[in-house]
Every structure is written in structure tokens, then in C-alpha cells.
C-alpha positions in Angstrom: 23.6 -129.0 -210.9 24.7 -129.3 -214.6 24.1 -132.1 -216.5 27.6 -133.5 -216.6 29.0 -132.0 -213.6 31.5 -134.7 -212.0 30.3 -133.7 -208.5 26.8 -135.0 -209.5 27.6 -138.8 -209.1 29.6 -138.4 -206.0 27.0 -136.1 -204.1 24.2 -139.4 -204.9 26.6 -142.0 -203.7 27.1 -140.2 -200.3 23.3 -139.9 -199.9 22.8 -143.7 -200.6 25.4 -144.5 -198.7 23.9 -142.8 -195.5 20.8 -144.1 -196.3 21.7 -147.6 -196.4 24.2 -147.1 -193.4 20.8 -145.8 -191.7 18.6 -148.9 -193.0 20.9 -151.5 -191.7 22.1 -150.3 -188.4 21.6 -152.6 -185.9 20.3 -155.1 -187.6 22.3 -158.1 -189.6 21.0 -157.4 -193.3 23.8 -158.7 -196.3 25.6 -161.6 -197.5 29.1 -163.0 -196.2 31.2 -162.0 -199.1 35.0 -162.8 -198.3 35.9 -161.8 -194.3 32.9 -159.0 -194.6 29.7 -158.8 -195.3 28.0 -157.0 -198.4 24.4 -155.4 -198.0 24.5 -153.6 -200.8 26.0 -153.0 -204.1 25.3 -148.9 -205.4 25.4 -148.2 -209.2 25.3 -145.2 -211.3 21.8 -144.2 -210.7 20.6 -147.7 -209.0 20.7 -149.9 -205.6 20.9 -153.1 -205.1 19.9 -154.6 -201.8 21.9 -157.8 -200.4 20.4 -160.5 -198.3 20.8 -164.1 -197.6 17.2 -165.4 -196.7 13.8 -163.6 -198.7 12.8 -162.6 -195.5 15.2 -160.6 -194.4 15.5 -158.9 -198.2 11.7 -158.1 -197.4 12.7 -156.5 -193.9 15.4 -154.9 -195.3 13.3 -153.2 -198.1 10.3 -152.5 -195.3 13.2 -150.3 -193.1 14.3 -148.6 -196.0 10.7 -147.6 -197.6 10.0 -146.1 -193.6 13.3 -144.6 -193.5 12.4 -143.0 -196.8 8.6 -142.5 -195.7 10.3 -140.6 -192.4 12.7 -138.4 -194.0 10.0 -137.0 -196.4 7.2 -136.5 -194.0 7.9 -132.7 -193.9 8.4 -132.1 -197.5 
């Protein structure tokens, strides 16, 4: 892609997105925030992960670095 396209930025928040959908499901990973809760708050070209206790930020950070670990195996 060209530097500047405006397809560029949506393209990465759709991966993240997936990714953390992936990380999270099934388990209880974020922070009440209002009626919902938030696990995760996606910048321009960052990610923040969300959690209410250290240990479950850790746990959190452990499924996504084996999600990551899995999806790459191949490459």
C-alpha cells in the first residue's frame, strides 16, 4: 500500500480487532466500563490491553503472544 492510502489504517484496525476478539474469547479479560466491559483500547499504530487484576493482564498478554506464535508458525 502507499504511504498515505486511507485504506491503510482501516485494513490494521480490522486485523487487531480479530486478533483481540480471538485472544479474549471465552475467557473474562477487561474492565467494567459503563454497562460493558472494555479489554482493549486500539490506536493508530498501538494496543492497549485492559484488565482489572495483574494476573489476568499477564494471561491476557500470554494468549495473545501464542495466538501470535500460532498464526506465524508457517511463515
Amino acid at each position: 500500500m502507499r504511504q498515505g492510502c486511507i485504506l491503510s489504517p482501516f485494513l490494521f484496525l480490522i486485523v487487531i480487532d480479530f486478533v483481540t476478539r480471538k485472544t479474549t474469547e471465552g475467557h473474562d479479560f477487561g474492565t467494567v466500563w459503563g454497562q460493558k466491559k472494555l479489554a482493549d483500547l486500539d490506536f493508530a499504530d498501538d494496543l492497549a490491553l485492559l484488565c482489572h487484576t495483574q494476573q489476568a493482564l499477564q494471561d491476557m498478554t500470554n494468549r495473545l503472544h501464542l495466538f501470535w506464535e500460532k498464526s506465524w508458525a508457517s511463515y
